[in-house]
N, C-alpha and C positions, 0 to 999 in steps of 0.2 A: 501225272501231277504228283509234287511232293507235297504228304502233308506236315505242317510243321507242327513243331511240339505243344504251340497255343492248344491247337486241334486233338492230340495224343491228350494232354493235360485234362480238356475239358472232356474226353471221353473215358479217362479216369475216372475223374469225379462224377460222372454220371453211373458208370459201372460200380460205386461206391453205395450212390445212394440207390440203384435198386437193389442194391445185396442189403441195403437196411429193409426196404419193404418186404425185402422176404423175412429175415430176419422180424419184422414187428408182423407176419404172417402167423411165424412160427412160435412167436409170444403170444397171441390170441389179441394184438391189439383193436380198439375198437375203429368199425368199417367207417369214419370220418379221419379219424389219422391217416389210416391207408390210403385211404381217399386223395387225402392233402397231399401225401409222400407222392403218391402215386400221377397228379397234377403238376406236381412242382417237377416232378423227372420228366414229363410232357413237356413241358415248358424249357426245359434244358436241353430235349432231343432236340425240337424247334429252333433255337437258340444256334446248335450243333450243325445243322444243316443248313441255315440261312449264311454262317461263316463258312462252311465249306463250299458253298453256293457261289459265294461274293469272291473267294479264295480262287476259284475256278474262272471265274471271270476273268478277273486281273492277269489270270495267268497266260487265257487264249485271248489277249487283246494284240499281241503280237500281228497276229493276222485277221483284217480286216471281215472278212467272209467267212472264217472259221468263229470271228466273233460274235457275229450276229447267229451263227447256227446254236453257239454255244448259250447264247441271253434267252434264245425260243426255249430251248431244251433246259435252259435253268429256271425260266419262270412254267415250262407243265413241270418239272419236279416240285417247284415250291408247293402250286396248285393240287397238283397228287398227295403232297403230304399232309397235306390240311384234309 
């Protein structure tokens, strides 16, 4: 599978925002900040995989029986990452 730059992009800006939570680690910020920073990058990993999920799909729809293996194996990945 290739992934496209959508996907590079938003895994940029996630590797951005936890170098900030380290970074408000290593300023002493208070543990609701972190918290929140920390939530909102949860929320982006989520995000990350659900388009690489759906990306994956579209791609094994080509073949029919490759695509139904590929829907089971992407919905226990969703389920595992929750």
């Amino acid at each position: 599978m290739e992934y496209n730059d959508q996907i590079r992009n938003r895994l940029k800006r996630l590797e951005g925002q936890l170098k900030g939570v380290i970074r408000m680690i290593d300023e002493g910020k208070e543990c609701k900040e972190v918290v929140t920073q920390l939530s909102a990058s949860r929320s982006a990993i989520d995000r990350a995989i659900g388009l690489i999920v759906s990306t994956n799909l579209v791609y094994c729809m080509s073949d029919e029986q490759q695509f139904q293996d590929k829907n089971k194996e992407a919905v226990d990945l969703l389920v595992k990452s929750r």
